[in-house]
DSSP file (Angstrom, degrees, kcal/mol; ACC not computed):
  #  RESIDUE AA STRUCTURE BP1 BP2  ACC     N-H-->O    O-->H-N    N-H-->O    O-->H-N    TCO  KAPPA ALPHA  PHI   PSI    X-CA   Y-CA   Z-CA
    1    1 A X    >>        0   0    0      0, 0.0     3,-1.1     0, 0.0     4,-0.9   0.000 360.0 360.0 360.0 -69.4  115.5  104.4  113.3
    2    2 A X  H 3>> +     0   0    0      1,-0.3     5,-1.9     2,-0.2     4,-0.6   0.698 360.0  54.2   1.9 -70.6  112.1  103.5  115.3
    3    3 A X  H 345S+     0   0    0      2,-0.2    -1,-0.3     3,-0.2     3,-0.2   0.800 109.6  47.7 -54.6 -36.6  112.7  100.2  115.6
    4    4 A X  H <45S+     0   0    0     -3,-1.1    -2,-0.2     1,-0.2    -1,-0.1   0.994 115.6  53.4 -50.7 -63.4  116.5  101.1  117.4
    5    5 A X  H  <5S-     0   0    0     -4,-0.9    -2,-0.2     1,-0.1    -1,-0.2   0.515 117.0-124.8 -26.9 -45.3  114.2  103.4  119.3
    6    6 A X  T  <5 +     0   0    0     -4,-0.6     2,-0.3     1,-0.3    -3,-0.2   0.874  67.5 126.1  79.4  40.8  111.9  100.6  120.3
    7    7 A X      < -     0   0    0     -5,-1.9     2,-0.4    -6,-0.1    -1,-0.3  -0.762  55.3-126.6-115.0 168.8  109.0  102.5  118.8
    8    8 A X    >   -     0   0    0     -2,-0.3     3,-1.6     1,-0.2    22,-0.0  -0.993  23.5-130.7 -90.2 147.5  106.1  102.5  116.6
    9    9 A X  G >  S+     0   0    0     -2,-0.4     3,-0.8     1,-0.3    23,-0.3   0.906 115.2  58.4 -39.0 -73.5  105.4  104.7  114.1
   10   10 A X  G 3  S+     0   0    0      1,-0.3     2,-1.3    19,-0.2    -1,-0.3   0.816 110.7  51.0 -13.3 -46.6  101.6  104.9  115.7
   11   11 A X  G <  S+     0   0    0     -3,-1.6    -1,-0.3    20,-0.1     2,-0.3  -0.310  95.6  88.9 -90.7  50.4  103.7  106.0  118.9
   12   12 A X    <   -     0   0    0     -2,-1.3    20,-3.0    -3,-0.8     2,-0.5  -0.833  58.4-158.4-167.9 107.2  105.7  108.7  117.2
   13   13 A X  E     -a   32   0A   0     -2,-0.3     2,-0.4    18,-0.2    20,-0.2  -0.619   9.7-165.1 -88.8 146.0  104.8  112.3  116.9
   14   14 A X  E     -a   33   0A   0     18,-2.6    20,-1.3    -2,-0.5     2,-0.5  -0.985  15.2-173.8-133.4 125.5  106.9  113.9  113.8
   15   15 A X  E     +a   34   0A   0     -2,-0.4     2,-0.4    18,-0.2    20,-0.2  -0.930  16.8 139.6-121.7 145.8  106.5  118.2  114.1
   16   16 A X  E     -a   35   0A   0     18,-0.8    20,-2.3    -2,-0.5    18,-0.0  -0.986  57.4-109.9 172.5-132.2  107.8  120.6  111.5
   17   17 A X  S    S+     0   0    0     -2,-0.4     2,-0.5    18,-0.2    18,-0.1   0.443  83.8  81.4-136.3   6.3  107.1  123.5  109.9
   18   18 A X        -     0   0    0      1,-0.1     4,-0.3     2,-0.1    -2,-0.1  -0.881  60.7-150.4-111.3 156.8  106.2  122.4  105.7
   19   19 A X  S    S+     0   0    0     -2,-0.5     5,-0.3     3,-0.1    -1,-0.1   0.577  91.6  42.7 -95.7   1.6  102.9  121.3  105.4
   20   20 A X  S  >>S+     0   0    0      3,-0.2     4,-1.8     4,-0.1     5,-0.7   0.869 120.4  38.6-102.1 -50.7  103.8  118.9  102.3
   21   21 A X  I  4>S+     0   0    0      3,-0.2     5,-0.8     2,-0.2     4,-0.2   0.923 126.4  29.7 -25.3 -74.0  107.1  117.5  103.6
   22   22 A X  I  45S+     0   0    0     -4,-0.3    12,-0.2     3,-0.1    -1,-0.1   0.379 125.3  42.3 -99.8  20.1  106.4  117.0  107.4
   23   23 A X  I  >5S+     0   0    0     -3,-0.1     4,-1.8    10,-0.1    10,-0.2   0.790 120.8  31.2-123.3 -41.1  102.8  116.3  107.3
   24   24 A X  I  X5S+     0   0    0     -4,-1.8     4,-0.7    -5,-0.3     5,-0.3   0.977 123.9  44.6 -93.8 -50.9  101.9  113.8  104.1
   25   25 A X  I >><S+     0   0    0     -5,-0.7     3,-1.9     2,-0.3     4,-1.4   0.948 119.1  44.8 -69.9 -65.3  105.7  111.6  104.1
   26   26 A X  H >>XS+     0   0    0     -5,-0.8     3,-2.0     1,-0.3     5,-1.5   0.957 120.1  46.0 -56.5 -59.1  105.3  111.3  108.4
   27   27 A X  H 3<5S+     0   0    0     -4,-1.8    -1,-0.3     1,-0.3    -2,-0.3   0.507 110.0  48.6 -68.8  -0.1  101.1  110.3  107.6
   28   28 A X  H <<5S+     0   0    0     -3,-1.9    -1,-0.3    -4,-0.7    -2,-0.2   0.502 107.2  58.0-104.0 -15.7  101.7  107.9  105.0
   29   29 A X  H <<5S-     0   0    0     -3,-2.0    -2,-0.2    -4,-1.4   -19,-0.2   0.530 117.5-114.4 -70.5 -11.1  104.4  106.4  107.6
   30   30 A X  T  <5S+     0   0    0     -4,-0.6     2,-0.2     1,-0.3    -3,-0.2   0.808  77.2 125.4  65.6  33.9  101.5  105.9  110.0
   31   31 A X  S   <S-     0   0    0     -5,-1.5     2,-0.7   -22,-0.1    -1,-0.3  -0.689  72.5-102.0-107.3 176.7  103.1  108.8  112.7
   32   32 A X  E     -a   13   0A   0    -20,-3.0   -18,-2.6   -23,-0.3     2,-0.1  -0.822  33.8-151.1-110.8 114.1  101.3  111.6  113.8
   33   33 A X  E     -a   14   0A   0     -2,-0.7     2,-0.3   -20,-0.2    19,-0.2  -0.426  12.7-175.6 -72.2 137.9  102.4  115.1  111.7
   34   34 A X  E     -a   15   0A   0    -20,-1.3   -18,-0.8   -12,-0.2    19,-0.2  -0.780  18.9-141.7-154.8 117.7  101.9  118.3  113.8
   35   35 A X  E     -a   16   0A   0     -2,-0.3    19,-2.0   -20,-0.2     2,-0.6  -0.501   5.4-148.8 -94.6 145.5  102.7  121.3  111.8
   36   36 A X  B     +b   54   0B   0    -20,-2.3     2,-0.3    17,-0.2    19,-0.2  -0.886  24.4 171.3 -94.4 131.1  104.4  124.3  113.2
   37   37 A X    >   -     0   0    0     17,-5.1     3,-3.1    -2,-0.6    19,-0.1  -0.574   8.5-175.9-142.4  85.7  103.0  127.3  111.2
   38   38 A X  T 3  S+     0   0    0     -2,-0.3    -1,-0.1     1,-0.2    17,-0.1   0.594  71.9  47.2 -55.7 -10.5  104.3  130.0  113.0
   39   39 A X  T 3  S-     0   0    0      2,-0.1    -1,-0.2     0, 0.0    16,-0.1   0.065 110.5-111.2-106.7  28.1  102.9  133.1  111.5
   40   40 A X    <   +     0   0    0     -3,-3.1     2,-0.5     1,-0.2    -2,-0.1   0.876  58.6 174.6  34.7  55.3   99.3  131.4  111.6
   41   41 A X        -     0   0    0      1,-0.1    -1,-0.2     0, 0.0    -2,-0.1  -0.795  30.2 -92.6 -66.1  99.6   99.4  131.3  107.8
   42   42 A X        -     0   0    0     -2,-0.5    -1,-0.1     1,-0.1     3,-0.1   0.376  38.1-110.8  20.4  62.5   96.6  129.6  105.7
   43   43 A X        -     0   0    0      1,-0.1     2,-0.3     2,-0.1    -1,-0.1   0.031  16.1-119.3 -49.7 150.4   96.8  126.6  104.8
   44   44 A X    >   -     0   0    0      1,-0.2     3,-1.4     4,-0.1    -1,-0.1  -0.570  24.4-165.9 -79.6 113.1   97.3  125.1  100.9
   45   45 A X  T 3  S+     0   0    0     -2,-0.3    -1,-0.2     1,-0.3     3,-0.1   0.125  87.6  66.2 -90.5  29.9   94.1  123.2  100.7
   46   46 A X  T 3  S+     0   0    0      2,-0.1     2,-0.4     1,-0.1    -1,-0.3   0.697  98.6  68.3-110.2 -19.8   95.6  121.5   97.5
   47   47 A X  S <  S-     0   0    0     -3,-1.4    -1,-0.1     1,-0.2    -3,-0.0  -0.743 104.8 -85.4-116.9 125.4   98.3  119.9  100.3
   48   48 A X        -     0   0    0     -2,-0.4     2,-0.4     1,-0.1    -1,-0.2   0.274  48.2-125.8 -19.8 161.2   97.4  117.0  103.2
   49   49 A X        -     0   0    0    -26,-0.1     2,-0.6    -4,-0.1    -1,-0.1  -0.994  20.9-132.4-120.8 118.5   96.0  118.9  106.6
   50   50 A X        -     0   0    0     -2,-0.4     3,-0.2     1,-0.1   -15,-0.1  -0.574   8.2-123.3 -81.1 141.5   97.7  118.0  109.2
   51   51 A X  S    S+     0   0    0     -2,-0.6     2,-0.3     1,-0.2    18,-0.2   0.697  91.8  25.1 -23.3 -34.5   95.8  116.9  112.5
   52   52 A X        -     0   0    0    -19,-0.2    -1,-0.2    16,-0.1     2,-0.2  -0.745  65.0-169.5-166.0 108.2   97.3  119.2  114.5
   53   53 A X        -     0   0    0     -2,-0.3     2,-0.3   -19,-0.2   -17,-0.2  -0.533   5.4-173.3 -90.8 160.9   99.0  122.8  114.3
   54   54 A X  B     -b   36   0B   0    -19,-2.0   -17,-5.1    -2,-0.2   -14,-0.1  -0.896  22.6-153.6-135.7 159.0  101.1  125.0  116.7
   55   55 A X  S    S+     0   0    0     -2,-0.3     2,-0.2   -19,-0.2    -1,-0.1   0.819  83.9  24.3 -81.0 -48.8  102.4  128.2  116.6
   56   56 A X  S    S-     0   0    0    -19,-0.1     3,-0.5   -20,-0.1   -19,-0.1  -0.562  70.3-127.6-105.0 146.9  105.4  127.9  119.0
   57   57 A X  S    S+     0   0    0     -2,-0.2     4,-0.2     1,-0.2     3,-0.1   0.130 115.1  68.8 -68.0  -3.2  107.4  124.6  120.0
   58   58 A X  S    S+     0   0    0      2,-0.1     4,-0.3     1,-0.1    -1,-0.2   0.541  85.5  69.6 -98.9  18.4  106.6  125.8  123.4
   59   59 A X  S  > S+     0   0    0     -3,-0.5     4,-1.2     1,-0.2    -2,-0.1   0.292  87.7  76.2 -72.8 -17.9  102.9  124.8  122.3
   60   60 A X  H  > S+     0   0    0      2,-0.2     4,-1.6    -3,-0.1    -1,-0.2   0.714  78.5  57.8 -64.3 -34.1  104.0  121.0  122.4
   61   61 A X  H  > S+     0   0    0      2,-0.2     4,-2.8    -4,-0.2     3,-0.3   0.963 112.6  45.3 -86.9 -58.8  104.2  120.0  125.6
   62   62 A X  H  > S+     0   0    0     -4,-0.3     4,-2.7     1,-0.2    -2,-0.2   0.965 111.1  53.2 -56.4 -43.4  100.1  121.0  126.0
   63   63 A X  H  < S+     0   0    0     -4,-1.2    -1,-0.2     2,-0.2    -2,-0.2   0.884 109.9  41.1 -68.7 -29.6   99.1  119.6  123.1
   64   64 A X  H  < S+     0   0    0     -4,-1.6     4,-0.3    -3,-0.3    -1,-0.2   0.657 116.3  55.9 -85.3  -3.7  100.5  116.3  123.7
   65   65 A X  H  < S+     0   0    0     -4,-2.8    -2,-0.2     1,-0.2    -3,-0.1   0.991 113.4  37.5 -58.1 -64.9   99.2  116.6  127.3
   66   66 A X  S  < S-     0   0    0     -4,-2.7    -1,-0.2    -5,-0.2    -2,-0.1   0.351 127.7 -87.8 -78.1   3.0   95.8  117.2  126.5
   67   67 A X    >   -     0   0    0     -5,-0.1     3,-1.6    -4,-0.1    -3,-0.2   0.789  28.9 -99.0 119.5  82.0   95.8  114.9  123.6
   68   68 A X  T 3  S+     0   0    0     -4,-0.3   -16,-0.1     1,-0.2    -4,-0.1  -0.182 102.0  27.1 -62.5 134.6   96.4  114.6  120.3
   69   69 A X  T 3         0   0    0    -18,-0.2    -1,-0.2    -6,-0.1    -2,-0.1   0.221 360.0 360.0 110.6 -19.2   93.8  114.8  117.7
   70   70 A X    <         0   0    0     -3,-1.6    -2,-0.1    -7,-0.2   -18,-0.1   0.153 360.0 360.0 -62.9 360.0   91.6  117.0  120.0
């Protein structure tokens, strides 16, 4: 799908809201995982950390303004 897309993974931010699912399968793909964890739960320190959480999807737009990784 990426390659239709005319992307690379490197260039492709992947969000969603499990931290085993959409943060270790998207980082072993070489995108960049940003977990939604809306009730600002804990994280499973037995399961990958992603780089970068939000609470809100309206929380995207700043975070990839200001940088990912930051």
């Amino acid at each position: 799908m990426l390659e239709q897309l005319g992307v690379t993974p490197e260039e492709t931010v992947y969000v969603g809201d499990r931290q085993l699912e959409d943060v270790k399968g998207p980082s072993e793909a070489g995108m960049h995982p940003v977990l939604i964890n809306r009730n600002k739960r804990p994280l499973d320190p037995g399961l990958p950390t992603p780089p970068d959480q939000i609470s809100s999807l309206f929380e995207l737009p700043k975070l990839l303004d200001n940088g990912l990784g930051s």
